[in-house]
C-alpha positions in Angstrom: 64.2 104.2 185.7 61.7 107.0 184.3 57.9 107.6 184.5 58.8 105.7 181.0 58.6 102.5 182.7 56.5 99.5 181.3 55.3 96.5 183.6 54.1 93.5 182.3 52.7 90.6 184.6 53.7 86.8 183.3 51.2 84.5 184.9 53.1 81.9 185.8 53.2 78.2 187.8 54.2 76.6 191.0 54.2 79.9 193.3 57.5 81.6 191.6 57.5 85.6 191.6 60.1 86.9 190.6 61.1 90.5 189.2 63.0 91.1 186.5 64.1 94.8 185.4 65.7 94.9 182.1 66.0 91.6 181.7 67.9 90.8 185.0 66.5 89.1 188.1 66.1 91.9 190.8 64.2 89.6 193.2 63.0 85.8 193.4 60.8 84.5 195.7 61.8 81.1 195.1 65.2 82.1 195.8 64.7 83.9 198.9 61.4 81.9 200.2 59.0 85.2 201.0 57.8 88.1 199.4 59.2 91.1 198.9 58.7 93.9 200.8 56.4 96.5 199.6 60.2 99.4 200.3 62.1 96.4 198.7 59.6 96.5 195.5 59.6 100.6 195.7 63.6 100.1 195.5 63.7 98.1 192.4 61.8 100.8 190.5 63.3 104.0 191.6 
């Protein structure tokens, strides 16, 4: 990804996060039951 990058946050319901980067699912919380990681976040974006 490039200092191109754009970031939109989708308020959302029911205590899901998830990422999505290019229109696939990078990380879900409800998936994976926690948070990311603040490396694992750094990771998806580098």
């Amino acid at each position: 990804m490039g200092d191109d990058a754009e970031i939109e946050l989708i308020e959302g319901s029911g205590g899901v996060f998830e990422v999505v980067v290019d229109g696939e699912l990078k990380f879900s919380k409800k998936a994976l039951k926690r948070f990311p990681e603040d490396e694992e976040l750094i990771a998806l974006f580098s």
